[in-house]
SEMIDREN-199508 format. One record per residue (C-alpha): x, y, z; residue number from 1; residue in three letters. Coordinates in steps of 0.25 Angstrom, whole numbers. Layout:
BEGIN
> east:north:up:seq:type
> X:Y:Z:NUM:ala;
...
REM end
This chain:
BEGIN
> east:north:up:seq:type
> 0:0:0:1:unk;
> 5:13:-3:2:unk;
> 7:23:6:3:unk;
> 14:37:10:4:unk;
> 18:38:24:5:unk;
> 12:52:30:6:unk;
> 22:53:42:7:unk;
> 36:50:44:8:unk;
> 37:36:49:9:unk;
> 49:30:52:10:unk;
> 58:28:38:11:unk;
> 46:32:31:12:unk;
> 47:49:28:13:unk;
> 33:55:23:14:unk;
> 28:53:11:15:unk;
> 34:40:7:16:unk;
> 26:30:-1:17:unk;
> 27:18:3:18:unk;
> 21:5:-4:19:unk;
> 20:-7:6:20:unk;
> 10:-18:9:21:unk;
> 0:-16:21:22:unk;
> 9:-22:31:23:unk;
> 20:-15:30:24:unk;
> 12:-2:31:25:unk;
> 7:-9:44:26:unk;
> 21:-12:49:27:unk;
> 25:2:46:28:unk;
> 14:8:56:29:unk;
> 16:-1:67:30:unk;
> 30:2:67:31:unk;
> 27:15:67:32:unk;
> 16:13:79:33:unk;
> 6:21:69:34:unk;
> -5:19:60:35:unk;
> -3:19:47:36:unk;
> -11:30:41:37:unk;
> -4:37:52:38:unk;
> 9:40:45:39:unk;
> 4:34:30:40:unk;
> -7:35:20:41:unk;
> -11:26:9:42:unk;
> -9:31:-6:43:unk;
> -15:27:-17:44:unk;
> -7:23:-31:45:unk;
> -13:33:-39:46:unk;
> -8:45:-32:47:unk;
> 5:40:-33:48:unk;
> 15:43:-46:49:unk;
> 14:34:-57:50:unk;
> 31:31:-58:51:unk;
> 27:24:-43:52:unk;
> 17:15:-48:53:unk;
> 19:3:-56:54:unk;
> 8:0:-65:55:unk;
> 8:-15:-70:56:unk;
> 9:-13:-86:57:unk;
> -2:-25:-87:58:unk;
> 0:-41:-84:59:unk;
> 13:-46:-81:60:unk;
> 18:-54:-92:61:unk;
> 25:-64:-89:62:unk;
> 35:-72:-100:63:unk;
> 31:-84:-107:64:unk;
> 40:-97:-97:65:unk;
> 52:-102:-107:66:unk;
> 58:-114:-100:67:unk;
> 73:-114:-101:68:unk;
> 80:-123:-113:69:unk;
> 67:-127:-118:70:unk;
> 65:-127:-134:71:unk;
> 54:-115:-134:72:unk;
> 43:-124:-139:73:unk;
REM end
């Protein structure tokens, strides 16, 4: 979840983004003895610059298996 720290918290200087999952968010604030939306908010991706996200350019393609010394066929 992304999100940019409100108030200086530890190693973390306002207004850092910061992507991590729920947990670590939850480990940050207990170490820090607050609640989250204390020193955090939530941000939502399309507020964000584009160069930081990273759109999929459609399915992943993977290539076709060739087996190793084989004749092709």
């Amino acid at each position: 979840m992304l999100r940019e720290i409100t108030k200086a918290t530890g190693r973390y200087p306002v207004g850092g983004l910061h992507d991590f999952p729920r947990g670590v968010w939850n480990k940050i604030a207990a170490d820090c003895k607050q609640k989250l939306d204390d020193f955090s908010r939530v941000v939502g991706i399309d507020s964000q610059h584009k160069a930081l996200q990273s759109p999929l350019r459609g399915a992943p393609r993977a290539a076709p298996h060739v087996r190793l010394g084989g004749n092709g066929a």
